[in-house]
N, C-alpha and C positions, 0 to 999 in steps of 0.2 A: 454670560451673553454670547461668547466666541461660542461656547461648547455648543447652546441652544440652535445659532445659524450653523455649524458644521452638521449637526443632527439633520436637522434639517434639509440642508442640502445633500444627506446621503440618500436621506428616506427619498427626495425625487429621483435620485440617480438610480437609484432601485428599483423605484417604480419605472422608470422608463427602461430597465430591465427583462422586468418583470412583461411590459408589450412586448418588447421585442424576443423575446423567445417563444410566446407563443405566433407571434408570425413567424418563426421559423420554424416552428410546430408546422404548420400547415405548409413551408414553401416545403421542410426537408421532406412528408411524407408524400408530397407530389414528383419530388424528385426521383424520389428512393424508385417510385415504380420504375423508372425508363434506365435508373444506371446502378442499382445495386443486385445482384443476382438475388438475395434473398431479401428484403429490405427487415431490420427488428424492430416492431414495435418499440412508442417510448411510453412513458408513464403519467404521464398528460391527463386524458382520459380516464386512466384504472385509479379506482378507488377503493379498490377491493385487494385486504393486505394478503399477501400470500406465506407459506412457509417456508422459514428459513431464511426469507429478505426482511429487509429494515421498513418498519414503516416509514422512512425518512424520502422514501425511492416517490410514495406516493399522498405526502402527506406535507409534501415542502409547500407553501402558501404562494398564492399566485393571484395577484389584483384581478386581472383579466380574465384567468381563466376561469376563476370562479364567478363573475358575470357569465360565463356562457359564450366566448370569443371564440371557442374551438367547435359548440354545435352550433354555430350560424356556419362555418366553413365545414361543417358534414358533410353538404351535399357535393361539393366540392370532393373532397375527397374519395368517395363512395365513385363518384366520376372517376376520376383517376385513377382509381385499381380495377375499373373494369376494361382501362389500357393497360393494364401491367405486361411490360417486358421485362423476359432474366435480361440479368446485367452481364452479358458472357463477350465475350472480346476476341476475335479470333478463332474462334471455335470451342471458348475455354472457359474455366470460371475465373472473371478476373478479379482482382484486388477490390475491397471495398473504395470507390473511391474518398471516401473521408481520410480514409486511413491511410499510413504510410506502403512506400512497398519496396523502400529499398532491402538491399539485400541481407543485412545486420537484422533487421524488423520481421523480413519473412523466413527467414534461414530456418527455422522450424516447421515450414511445411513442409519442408522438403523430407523429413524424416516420416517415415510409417509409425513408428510409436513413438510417442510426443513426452517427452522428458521436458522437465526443470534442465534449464545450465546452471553448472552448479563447477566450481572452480575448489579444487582439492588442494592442500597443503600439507606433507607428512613429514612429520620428523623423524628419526634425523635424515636428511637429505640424502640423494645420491645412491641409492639401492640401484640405479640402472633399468627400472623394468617400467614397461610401458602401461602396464595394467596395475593400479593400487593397491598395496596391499589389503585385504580385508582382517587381518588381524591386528588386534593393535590392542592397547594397555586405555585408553581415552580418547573419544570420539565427542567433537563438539561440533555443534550446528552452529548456523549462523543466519539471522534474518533478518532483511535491512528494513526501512520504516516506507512509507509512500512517496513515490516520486523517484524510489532509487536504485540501488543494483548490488550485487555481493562486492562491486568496487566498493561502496560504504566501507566494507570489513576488511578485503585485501589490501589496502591503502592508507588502510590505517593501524588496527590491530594485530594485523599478520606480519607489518614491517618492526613493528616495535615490541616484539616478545623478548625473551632476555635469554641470553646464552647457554646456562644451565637446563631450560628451558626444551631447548632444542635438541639435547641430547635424550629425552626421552620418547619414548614412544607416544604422537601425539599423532592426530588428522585432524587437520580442522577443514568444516565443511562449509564454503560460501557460498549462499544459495537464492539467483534469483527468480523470486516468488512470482506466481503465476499474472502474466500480463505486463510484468515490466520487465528491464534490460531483453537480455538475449533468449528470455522464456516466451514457448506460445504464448500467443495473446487470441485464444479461440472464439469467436464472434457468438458462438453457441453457450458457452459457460458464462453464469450470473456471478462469479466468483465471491460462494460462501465458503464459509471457514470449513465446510463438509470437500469443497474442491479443493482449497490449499493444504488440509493436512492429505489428501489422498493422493496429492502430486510429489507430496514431498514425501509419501512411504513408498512410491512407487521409483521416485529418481534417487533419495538416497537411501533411507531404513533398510529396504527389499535389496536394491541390487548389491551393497554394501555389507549386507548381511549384517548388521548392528547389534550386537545384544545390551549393550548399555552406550550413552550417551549427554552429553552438557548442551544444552541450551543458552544460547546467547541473541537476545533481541533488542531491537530498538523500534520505538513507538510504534506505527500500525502491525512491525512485525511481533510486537508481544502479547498481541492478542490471539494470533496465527499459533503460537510457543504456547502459550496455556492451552489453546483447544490440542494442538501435538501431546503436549505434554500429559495433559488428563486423559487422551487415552492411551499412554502407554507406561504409566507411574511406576512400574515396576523395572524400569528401563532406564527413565531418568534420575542422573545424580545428579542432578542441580540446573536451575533456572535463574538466567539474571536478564534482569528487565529495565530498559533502560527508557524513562519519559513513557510509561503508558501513560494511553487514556483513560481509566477510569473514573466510573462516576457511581457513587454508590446514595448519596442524599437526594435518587429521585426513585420512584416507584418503576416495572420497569416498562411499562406501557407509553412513558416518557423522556426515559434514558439514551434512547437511539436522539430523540430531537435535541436533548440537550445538550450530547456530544457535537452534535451536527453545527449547532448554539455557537459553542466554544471552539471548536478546533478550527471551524470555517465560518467564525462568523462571518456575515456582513457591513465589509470596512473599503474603507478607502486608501486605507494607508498601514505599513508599509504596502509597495507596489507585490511584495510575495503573497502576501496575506490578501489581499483585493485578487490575485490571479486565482487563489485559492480558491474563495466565494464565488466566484464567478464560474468555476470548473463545476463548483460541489452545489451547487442551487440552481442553476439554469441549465439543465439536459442538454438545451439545444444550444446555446450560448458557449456553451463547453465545448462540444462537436464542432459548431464553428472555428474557434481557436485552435483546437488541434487539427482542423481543417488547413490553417495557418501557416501554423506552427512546427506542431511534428510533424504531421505530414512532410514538410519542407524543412526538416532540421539540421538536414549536412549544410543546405546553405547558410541558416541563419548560424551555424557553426563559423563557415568563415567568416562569415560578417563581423563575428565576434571578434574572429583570430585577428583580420584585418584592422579594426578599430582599437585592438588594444597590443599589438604588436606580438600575439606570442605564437609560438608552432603548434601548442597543442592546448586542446578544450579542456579544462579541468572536469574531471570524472562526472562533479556534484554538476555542473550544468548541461552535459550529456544525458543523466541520469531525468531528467525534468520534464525531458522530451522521448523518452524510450517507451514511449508506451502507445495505445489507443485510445480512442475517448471511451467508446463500450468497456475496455478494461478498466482504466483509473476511475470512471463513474460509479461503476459498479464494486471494486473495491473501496471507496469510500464511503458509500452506504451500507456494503452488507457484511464490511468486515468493520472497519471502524465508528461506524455509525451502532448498524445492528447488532454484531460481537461484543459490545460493550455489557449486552444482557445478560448474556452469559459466563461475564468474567469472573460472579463471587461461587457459580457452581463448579466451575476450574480449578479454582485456586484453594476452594474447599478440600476437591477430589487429592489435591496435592499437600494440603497442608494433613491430612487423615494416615496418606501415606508415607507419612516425614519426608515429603522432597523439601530440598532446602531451594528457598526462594528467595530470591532480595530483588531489591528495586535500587534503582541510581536514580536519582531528580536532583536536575541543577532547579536552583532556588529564584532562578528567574523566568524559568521557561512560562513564555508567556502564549503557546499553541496548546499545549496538556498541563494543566496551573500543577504546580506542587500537591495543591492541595489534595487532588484525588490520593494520589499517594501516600500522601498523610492519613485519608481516611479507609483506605486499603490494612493498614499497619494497624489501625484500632479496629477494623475489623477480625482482622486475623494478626493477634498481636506473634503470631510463630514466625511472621514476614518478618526481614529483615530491610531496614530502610538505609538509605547512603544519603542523605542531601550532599551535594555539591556546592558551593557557594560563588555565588557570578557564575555562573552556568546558565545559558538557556536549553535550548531543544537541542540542538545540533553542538555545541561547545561544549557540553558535558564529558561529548566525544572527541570531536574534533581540533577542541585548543587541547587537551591534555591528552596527548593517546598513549604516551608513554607510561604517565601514570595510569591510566585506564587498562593496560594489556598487564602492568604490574596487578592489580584488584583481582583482574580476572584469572590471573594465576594462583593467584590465593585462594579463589574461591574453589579452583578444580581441584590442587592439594588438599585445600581443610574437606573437600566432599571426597576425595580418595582416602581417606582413613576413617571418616566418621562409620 
């Protein structure tokens, strides 16, 4: 009876969602004419899928809108961009205002050619030289999962590697992926898995000169690692994946919705999981928030520091807010959503050319279920599978990192001799 009124009571909390985003469908794009210099279309409207994006961009269900709530306010509209003003400020093009502008957030425009940040670590330490070496015995990448930063890696696996370790020839490369931490976040890129492997050949493979390479991901970044990986299989000596989302028991015309299902359903509880749905279902509802939120995040930084007495924001709540809504929306549909399609012709290209693959799943993650993993392994039984046990999404990593930097040592020796 409890579960049937909790149901219940979501389905209206959704539905009253569900209105309210498409009024802000119509208030943002009467806005957008008078304060955005460029203003982007949202997906409201389009029903027509495109290549390369997720059906999920235009396909997510909307009470209201499918009544027809968005052509009664046409004409509305139609009005409003025949006032259209750029949004320029000063004589200049300024910041979207949705989005953030402090200086951490835009510190990439200022460059001409637009790089990943990408934070280096070489062993053994202390060479002296300001430029990294580009030779070296083992080069590993590193990619963090949605929402975060190559702090994810720095902070954890790079602190905890083991002595012996260190004395050889290693780099490891912490890389953050397009639209979060300290990387562009371009208002122009849809960011498919076609713009994150070409950011990441451009900021490290290219300038780095890499002729071989390890792969280490964790969830949205393991789907970013297989499309890397599949094209350059001759390169890579190993992939480790940690909590993908795979989803292999649905056809794949359905697979983007399904992921979309599970990793963000719509829930009310916990309060991370309700922020999620909210971000990844509601275009505009989402843009509001980080309207809010990041936009405003140094403050709601102290607020934080203030209320719980400490000097500094831990990384992982930093990392939540580092981004755009155009970026994390669009990362969430067209890589973790949409990518999903593409995972078994990945892992094919890789298993044909003996890359050695494994997967970690802690056996509770309750955002990407074990189970996809499980059915990854019986698909390709050449995967190699790790469960973790009491492990969810995130503590697979972060309760064990010492053990977890031990594994992945293992895995880059047993792939240097194979």
């Amino acid at each position: 009876m409890k579960r049937k009124v909790l149901d219940i009571f979501t389905f209206l909390v959704f539905l009253f969602f569900d209105f309210v985003d498409v009024v802000l469908c119509v208030t943002y794009q009467l806005l957008d004419q008078f304060l955005e210099a460029k203003p982007f279309p949202c997906y409201c409207g389009n029903k027509e899928e495109m290549k390369e994006l997720s059906e999920t961009l235009v396909g997510r269900e909307n009470v209201f809108r499918e009544m027809g709530f968005l052509s009664f306010a046409g004409k509305l509209l139609e009005f409003g961009k025949k006032k259209e003003r750029g949004g320029v400020i000063n004589g200049g093009l300024g910041n979207r205002w949705s989005d953030c502008g402090c200086d951490s957030c835009v510190s990439w425009i200022k460059e001409s050619n637009q790089r990943l940040h990408v934070v280096v670590t070489e062993f053994p330490q202390g060479n002296g030289e300001d430029e990294p070496r580009r030779e070296t015995s083992q080069n590993v990448i590193f990619l963090h999962g949605f929402l975060s930063s190559s702090s994810f890696w720095t902070q954890t696996v790079f602190k905890h590697l083991s002595e012996p370790l260190k004395q050889q020839m290693y780099r490891l490369i912490a890389v953050d992926l397009l639209g979060f931490g300290k990387s562009p976040k371009p208002n122009e890129s849809l960011y498919t898995l076609k713009d994150h492997v070409e950011m990441i050949e451009k900021s490290v493979i290219f300038p780095y000169e890499l002729s071989s390479f390890h792969l280490v991901a964790h969830s949205m970044g393991c789907t970013i690692a297989l499309a890397l990986a599949a094209k350059y299989p001759m390169l890579v000596k190993s992939v480790t994946l940690v909590a993908p989302a795979y989803f292999s028991d649905a056809k794949d015309g359905t697979r983007s919705s399904m992921v979309l299902n599970t990793v963000a359903r719509k829930t009310l509880w916990p309060p991370l999981a309700f922020g999620k749905s909210i971000m990844s279902w509601y275009e505009h509802l989402g843009r509001f928030s980080c309207f809010i939120i990041c936009k405003n995040h140094t403050t709601w930084e102290r607020i934080f520091m203030f209320f719980t007495k400490r000097r500094k924001v831990s990384f992982m709540v930093k990392d939540l807010t580092r981004h755009t809504h155009h970026s994390a929306w669009h990362n969430m549909h067209n890589v973790i959503c949409g990518g999903s399609k593409f995972m078994d012709d990945y892992v094919e290209i890789l298993v044909n050319a003996k890359v050695k693959v494994r997967v970690i799943h802690g056996d509770q993650d309750s955002t990407t279920p074990l189970q996809g993993s499980t059915n990854l392994k019986n698909k390709f039984p050449q995967v190699e599978l790790n469960i973790v046990q009491n492990a969810d999404h995130s503590s697979v990593i972060l309760h064990r990192k010492r053990d977890f930097a031990k594994t992945l040592q293992h895995i880059w020796a047993a792939s240097t001799y194979d």
